[in-house]
N, C-alpha and C positions, 0 to 999 in steps of 0.2 A: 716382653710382658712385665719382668721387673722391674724397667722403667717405667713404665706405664701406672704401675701398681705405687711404685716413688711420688710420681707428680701424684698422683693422686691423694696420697697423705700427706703429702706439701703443702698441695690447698688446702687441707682440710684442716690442718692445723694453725691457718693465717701466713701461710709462706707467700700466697699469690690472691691479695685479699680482693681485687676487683674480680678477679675469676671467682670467687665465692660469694660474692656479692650477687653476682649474675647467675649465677647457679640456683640461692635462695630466693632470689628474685624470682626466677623460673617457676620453683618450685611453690612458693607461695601463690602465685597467679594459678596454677594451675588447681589446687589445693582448695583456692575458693571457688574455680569455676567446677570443680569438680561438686564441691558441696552444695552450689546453686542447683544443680542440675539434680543431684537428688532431693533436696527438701521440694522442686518443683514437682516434681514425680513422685516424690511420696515413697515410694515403693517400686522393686526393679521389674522390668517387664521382660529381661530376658536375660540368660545368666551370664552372657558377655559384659552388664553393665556389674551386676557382681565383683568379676574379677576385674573388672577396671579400679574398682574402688577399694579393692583388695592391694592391688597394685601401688594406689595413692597413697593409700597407707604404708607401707613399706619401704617406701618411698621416704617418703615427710620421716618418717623415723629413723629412716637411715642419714640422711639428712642433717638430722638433729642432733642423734648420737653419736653419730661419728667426729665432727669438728670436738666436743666435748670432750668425747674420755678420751681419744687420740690424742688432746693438747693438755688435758691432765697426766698423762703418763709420759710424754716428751717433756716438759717443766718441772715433771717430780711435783706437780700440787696433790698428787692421791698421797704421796707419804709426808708430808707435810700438814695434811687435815687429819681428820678422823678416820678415814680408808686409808691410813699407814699398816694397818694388822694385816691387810689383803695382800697378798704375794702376789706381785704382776708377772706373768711371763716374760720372758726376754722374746719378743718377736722375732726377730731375726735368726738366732738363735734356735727355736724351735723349727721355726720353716728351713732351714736350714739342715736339721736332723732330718727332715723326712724326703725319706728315697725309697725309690723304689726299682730295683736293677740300674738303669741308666736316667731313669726320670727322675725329675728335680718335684718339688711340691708343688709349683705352676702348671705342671703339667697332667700332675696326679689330680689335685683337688681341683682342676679346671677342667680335664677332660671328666670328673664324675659328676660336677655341677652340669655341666654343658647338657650329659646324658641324660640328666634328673628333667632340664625342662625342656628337653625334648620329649620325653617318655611321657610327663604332664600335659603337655599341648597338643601330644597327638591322642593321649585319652580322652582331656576334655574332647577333641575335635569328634572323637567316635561319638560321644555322650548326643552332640549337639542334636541329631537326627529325633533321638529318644524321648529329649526334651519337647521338640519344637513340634512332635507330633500333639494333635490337642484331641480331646474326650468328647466324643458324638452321643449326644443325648436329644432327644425326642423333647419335641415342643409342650407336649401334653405327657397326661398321664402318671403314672409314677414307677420306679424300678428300685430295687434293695439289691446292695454290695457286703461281700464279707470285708471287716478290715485288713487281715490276712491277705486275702487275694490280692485288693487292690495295694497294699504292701507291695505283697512281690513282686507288681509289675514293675514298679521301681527299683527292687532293692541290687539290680545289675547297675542303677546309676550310683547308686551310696558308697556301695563296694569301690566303685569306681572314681567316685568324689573321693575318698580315704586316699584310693591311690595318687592322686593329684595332688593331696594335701601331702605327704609324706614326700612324694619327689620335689615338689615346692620348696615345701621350706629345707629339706637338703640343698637345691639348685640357690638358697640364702644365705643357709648356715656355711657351706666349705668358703664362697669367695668373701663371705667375712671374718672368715678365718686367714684366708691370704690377704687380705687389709691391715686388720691387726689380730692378732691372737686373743687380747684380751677383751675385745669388741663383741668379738663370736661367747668368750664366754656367757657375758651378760647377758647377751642376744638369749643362748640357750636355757639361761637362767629365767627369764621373764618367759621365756614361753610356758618351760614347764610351770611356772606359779600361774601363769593363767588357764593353764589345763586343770591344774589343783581347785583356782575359783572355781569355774565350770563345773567341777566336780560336786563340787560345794554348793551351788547353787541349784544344779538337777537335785542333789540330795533334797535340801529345801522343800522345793516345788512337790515333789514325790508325797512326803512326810502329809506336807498342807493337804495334797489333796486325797490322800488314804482316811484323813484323819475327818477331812467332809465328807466322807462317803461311808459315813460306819455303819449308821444301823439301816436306817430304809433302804439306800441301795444296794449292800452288800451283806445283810443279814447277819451280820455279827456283833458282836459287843465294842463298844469304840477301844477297850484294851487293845483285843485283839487286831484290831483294824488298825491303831497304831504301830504293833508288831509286824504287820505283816507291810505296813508302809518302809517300815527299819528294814524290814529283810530285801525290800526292795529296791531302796534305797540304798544300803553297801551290795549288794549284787552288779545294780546297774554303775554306779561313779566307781569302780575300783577296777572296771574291766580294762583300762587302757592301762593302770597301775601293776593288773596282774603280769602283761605283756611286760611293761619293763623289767620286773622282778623275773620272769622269764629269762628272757635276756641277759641281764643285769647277775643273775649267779654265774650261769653256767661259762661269762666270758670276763671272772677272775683270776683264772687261770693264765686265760690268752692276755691279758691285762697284767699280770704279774710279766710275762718273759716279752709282753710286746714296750712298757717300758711306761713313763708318766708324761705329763706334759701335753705336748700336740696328740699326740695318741688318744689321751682323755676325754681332749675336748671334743677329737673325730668321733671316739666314741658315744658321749652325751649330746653330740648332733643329730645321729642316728637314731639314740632314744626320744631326744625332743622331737624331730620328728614324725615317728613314729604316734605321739599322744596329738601333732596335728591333724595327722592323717584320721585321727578316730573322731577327732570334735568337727574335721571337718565333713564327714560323713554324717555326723549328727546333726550339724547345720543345715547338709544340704537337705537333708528330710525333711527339716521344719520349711527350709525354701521352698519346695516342690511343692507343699503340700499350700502355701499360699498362693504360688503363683501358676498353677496349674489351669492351664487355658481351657475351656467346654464350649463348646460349638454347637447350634442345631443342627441335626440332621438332615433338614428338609431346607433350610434354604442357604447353612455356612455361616452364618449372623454369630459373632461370638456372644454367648448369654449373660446373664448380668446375677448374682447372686441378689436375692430378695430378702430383704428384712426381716429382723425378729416377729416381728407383729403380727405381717403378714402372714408367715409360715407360722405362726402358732394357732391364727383361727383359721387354715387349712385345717390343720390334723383332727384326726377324730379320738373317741378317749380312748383308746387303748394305744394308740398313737403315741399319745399325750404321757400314760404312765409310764410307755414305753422310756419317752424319753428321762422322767425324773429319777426311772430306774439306772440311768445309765447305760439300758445295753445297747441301746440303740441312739446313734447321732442322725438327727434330718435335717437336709438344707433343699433349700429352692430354686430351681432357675428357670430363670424369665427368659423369653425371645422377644426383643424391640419391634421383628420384624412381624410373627406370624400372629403372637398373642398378647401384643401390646403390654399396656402395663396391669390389666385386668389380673382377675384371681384362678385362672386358668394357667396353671404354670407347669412346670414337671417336680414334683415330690420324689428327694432322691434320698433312701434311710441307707444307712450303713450300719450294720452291727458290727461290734465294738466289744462288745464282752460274750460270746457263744458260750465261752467256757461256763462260764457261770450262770448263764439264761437258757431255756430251750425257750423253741416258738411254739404258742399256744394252736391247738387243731381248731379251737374254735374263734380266738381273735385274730389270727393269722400275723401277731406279733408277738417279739420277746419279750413276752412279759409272766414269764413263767418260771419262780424262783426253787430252785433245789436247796433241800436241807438234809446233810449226813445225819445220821446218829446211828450210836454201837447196840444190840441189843446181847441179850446174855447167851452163852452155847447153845448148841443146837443139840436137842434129843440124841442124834446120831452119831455124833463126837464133841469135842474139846472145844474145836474152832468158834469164833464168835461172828455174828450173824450182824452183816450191815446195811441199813435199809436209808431208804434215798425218796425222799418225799418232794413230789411237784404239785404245784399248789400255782395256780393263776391268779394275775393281782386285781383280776376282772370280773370273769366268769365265773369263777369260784371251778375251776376246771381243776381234780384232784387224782394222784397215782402215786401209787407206792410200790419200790422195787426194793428187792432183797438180795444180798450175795453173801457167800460164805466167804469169807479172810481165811487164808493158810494160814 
């Protein structure tokens, strides 16, 4: 194996330059036929092309990166440029220190990669069923989903994507640790800065659209509205941060007596991977949620999603404020087969915000906004009296409830 691991850094370094010639060759060719095939399709129709392209990538980058800093740290050009202040590990050296009873680090960091995409390809494999099954909807007519619910019929795949993504890029990080040591650093390095963008980016997004939604849809003052996009925004980007900070103390200890060096970097493996496993469960939500197949019921015809247009002189108006209010999302779907391309379609609403709308008795939508306020104690003691006003943004449909606060 540590021959094997030798030539391989031989090529990579220009020891055996027609073998790497033929290699990049390979991998170029492939690289572009990968990328044809998605700008053809646009968009993936099922999650094996996903991780194909996942793969590509990993690929081409390991590719790239590796003949490079491998052949800057064999030459001494990292302490000869400006990366002289960077302390390189002694590769050999470090693999060398790690044992484990009679095992060597070939054996260790290879039988736990090996584990990792094993554990990952027989989860994806269970997934595949959950995926491939597609949503029976009626040709006609209309039907309302909670977003909740239909959440959770998913959320055993996300959970499950996370795990995939965690043993992954583990089954990446150890055997680029037995490559070079200082390769795996980098490696770890770049991912966790790309879990940071990510971070940085949902923050963003969050922020923008708390800060569109201030007074008419969510009945507050746009201060507030901005506040409550900040609290949502470090709530949601820090969750995978908390985890390592988790981690991350309580195995200073075990990190003081287990030693520096290789040790570190197995350990900041396990954390980078860990922030994959979380982005990649977040990805795969926004995937699901695009590529999720609907079917007629009546004759199997997969349906075709209908137009802004159309679906907007479907709806009726409380429909309509439904929507500007936010609490409800409406999409449309067509059958090629039963109801052509005609305005008979299925009207499929989804509510989206329950917490903050009730549905109206008389519109038979959420369009029924609640408003807190405190009033002063009650006759009978101290306590202060809070009362809860719904108010329709149609009907003029109005009630008011009251509760005591301990």
């Amino acid at each position: 194996m540590l021959n094997i691991l030798s030539w391989i850094n031989w090529v990579w370094t220009g020891g055996d330059r027609p073998v790497m010639k033929s290699i990049l060759s390979l991998n170029q060719s492939l690289n572009s036929s990968m990328t044809r095939r998605i700008l053809r399709r646009r968009r993936f129709r099922r999650p094996d092309k996903l991780w194909r392209a996942i793969a590509a990538v990993i690929l081409g980058l390991s590719l790239v990166l590796v003949p490079q800093l491998t052949a800057a740290e064999d030459f001494g050009l990292a302490r000869e440029s400006g990366l002289g202040t960077f302390q390189f590990l002694d590769h050999e050296a470090e693999i060398n220190r790690l044992r484990w009873f009679d095992f060597d680090a070939v054996w260790i960091l290879g039988s736990i990669a090996a584990v990792g995409w094993l554990i990952s390809l027989s989860v994806y494999s269970s997934t595949q069923d959950k995926l491939k099954q597609p949503t029976q909807i009626a040709p006609r007519g209309e039907s309302r989903i909670q977003a909740s619910v239909d959440h959770g019929r998913y959320f055993q795949v996300f959970a499950k994507a996370g795990i995939v993504g965690f043993f992954l890029s583990l089954g990446v990080f150890l055997p680029l640790v037995l490559l070079n040591v200082n390769i795996a650093v980098v490696a770890i390095a770049i991912s966790l800065g790309l879990g940071i963008i990510q971070a940085i980016r949902t923050s963003i997004s969050v922020v923008i659209s708390a800060k569109a939604k201030s007074i008419e849809q969510q009945g507050v003052s746009p201060s507030q509205a901005l506040l409550n996009g900040i609290f949502t925004l470090v709530v949601y980007s820090i969750i995978p941060f908390i985890f390592i900070w988790l981690v991350l103390f309580p195995s200073f200890s075990l990190i003081r007596m287990w030693g520096n060096g290789i040790n570190l970097v197995l350990f900041f493996s396990v954390v980078a991977s860990s922030v994959n496993g979380w982005w990649t469960a977040v990805l795969a939500e926004s995937w699901i949620e695009k590529n999720r197949n609907f079917i007629c019921n009546t004759c199997g015809t997969e349906l075709v999603s209908v137009a802004d247009s159309r679906l907007h002189d479907r709806l009726n108006e409380a429909q309509r404020v439904a929507k500007d209010l936010s609490s409800t999302q409406f999409k449309g779907w067509n059958c090629p087969s039963c109801t052509g391309h005609g305005s008979d379609f299925h009207l499929q609403s989804c509510v989206i915000n329950p917490w903050m709308f009730d549905n109206c008795p008389n519109c038979q939508e959420f369009t029924v906004t609640k408003t807190l306020s405190t009033l002063g104690p009650s006759l009978s003691s101290n306590r202060k009296i809070q009362q809860t006003t719904y108010n329709c943004q149609i009907c003029g449909y109005s009630k008011e409830e009251h509760s005591i606060n301990s």
